[in-house]
Residue frames as a rotation matrix with the C-alpha (Angstrom) as fourth column:
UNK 1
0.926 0.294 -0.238 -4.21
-0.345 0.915 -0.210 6.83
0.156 0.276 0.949 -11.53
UNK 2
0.100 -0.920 0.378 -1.07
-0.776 0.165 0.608 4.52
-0.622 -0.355 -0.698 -10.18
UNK 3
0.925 0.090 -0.368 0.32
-0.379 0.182 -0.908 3.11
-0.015 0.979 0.202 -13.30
UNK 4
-0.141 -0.930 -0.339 3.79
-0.106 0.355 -0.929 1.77
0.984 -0.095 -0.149 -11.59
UNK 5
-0.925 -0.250 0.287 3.46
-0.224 0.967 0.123 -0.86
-0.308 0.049 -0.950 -9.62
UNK 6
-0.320 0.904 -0.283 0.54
-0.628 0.021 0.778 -2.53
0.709 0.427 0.561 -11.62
UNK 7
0.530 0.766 0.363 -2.09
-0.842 0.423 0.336 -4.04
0.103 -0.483 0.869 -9.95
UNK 8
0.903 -0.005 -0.430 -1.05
-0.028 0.997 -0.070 -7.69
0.429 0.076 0.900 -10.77
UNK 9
-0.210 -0.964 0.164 2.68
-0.003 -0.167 -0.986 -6.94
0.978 -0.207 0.032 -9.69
UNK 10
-0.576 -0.052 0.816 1.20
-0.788 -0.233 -0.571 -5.85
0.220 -0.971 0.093 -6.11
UNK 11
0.880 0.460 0.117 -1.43
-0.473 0.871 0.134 -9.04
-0.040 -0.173 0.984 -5.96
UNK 12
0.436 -0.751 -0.495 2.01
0.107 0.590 -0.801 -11.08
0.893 0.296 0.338 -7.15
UNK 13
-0.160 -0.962 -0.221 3.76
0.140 0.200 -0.970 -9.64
0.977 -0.186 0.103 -4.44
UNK 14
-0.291 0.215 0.932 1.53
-0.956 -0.110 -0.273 -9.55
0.044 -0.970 0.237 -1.22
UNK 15
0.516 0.568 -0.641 0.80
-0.802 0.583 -0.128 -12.95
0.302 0.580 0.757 -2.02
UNK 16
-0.320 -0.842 0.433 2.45
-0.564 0.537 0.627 -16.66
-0.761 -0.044 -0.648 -1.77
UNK 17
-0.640 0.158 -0.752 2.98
-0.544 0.598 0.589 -19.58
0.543 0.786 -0.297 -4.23
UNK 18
-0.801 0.427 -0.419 0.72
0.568 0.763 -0.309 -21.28
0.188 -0.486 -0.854 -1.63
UNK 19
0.178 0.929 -0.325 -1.51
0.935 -0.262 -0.238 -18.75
-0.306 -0.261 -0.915 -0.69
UNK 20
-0.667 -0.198 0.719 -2.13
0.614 -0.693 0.378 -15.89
0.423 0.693 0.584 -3.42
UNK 21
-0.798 0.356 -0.487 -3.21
0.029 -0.784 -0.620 -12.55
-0.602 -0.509 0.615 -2.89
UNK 22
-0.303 0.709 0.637 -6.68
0.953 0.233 0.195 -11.43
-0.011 0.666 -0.746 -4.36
UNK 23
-0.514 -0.046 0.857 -7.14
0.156 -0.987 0.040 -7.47
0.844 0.154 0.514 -5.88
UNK 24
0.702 0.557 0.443 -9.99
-0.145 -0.498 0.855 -7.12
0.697 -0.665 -0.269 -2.88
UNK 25
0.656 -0.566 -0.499 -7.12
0.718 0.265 0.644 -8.44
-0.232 -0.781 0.580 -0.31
UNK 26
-0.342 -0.903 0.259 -4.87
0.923 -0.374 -0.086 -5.66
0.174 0.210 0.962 -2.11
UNK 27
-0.167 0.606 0.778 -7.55
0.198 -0.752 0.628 -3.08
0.966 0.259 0.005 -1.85
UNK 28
0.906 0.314 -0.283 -7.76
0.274 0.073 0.959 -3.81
0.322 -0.947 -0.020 1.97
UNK 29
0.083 -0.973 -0.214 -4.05
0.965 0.025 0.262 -3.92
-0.250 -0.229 0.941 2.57
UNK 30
-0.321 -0.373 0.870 -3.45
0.802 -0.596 0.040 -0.65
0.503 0.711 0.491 0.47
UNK 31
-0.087 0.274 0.958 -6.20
-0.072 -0.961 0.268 1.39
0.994 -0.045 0.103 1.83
UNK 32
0.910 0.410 -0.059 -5.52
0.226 -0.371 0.901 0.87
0.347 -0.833 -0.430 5.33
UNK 33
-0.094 -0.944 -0.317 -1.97
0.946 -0.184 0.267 1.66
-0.311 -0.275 0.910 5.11
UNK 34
-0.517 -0.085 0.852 -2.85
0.400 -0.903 0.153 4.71
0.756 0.420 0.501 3.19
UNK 35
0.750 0.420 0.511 -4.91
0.052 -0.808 0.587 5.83
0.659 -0.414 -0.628 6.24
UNK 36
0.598 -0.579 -0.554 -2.19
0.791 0.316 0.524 5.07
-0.128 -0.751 0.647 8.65
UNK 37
-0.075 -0.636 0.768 -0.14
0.913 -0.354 -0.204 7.03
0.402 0.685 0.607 6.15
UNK 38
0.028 0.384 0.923 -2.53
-0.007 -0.923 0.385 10.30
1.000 -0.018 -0.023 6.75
UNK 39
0.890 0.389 -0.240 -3.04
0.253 0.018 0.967 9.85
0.380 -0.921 -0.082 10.64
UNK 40
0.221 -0.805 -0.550 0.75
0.906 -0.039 0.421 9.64
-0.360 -0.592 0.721 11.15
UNK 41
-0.530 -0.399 0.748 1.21
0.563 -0.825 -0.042 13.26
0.634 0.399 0.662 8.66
UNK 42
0.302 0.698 0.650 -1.95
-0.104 -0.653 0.750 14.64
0.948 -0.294 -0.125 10.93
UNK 43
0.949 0.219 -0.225 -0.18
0.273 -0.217 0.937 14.25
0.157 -0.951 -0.265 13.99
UNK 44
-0.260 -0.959 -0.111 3.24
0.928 -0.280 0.246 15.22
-0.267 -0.039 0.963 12.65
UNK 45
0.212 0.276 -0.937 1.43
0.183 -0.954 -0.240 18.71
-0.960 -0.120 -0.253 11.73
UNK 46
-0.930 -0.367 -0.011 2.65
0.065 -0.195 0.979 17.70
-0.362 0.910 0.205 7.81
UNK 47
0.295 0.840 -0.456 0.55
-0.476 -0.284 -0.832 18.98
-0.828 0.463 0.316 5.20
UNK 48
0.815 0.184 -0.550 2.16
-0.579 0.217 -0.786 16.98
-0.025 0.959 0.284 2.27
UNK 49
0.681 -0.611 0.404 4.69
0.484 0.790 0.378 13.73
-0.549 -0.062 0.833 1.53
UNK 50
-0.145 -0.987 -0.074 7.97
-0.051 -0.067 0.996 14.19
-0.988 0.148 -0.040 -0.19
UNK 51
-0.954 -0.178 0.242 7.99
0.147 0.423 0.894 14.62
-0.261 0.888 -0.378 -3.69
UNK 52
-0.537 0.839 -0.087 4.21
-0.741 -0.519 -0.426 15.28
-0.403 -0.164 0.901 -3.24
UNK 53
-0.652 0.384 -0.654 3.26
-0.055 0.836 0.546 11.82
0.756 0.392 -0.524 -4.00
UNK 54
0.324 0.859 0.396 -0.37
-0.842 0.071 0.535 11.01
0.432 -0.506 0.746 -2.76
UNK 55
0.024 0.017 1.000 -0.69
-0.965 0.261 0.019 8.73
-0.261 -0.965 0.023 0.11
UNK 56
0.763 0.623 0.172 -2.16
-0.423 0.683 -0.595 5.91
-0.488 0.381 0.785 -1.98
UNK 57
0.647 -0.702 -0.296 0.96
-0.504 -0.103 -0.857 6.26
0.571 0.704 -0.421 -3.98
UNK 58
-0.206 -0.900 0.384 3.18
-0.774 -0.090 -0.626 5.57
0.598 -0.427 -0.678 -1.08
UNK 59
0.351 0.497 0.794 1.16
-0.779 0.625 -0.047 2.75
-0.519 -0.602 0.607 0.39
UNK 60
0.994 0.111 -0.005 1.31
-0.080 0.687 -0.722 0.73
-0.076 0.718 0.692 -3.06
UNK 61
0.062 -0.918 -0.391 5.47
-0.321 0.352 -0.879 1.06
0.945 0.180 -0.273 -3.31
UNK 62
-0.298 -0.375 0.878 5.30
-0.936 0.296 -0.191 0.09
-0.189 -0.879 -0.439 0.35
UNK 63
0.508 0.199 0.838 3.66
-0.245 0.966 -0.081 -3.25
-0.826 -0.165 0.540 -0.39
UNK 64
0.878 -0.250 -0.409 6.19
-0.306 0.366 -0.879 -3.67
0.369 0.897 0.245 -3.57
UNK 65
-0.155 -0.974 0.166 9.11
-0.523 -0.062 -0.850 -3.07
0.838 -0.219 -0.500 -1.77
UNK 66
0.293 0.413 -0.862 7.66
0.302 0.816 0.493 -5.74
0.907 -0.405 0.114 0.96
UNK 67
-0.704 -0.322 0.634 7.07
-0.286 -0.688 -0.667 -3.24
0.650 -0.650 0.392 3.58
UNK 68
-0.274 0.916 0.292 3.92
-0.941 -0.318 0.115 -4.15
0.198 -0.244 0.949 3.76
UNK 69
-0.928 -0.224 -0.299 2.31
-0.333 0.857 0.394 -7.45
0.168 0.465 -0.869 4.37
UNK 70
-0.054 0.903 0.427 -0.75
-0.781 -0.305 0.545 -8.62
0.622 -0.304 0.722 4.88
UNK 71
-0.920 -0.203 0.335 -1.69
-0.376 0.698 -0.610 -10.66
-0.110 -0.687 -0.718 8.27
UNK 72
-0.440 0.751 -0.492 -4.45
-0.341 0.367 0.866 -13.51
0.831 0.549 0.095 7.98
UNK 73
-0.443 0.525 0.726 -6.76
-0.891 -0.350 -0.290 -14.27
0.102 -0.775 0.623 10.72
């Protein structure tokens, strides 16, 4: 369970004051960076992240630290 950044913190911060994020727009954003995550370790021949932090883990500080964003269509 990912218990740092909360939910609302990552909706707050993939978001704008004009156009806010919704948890299913964070759930999209999240879990295709987390495959991206795996695809790029399966073709680097890793078997595990730094620190062993799950993928999911490392998606969700990527959209805190506004690595991430999400693009609208």
């Amino acid at each position: 369970m990912i218990n740092e950044p909360s939910v609302d913190a990552l909706v707050r911060k993939l978001g704008t004051e004009e156009e806010p994020a919704s948890r299913y727009e964070l759930c999209i954003v999240v879990a295709k960076r987390t495959r991206q995550i795996i695809e790029q370790m399966q073709s680097t021949g890793a078997t595990e992240l730094p620190g062993k932090q799950k993928e999911i883990v490392v998606a969700c500080q990527e959209v805190m630290n506004g690595k991430v964003k999400s693009v609208k269509d």
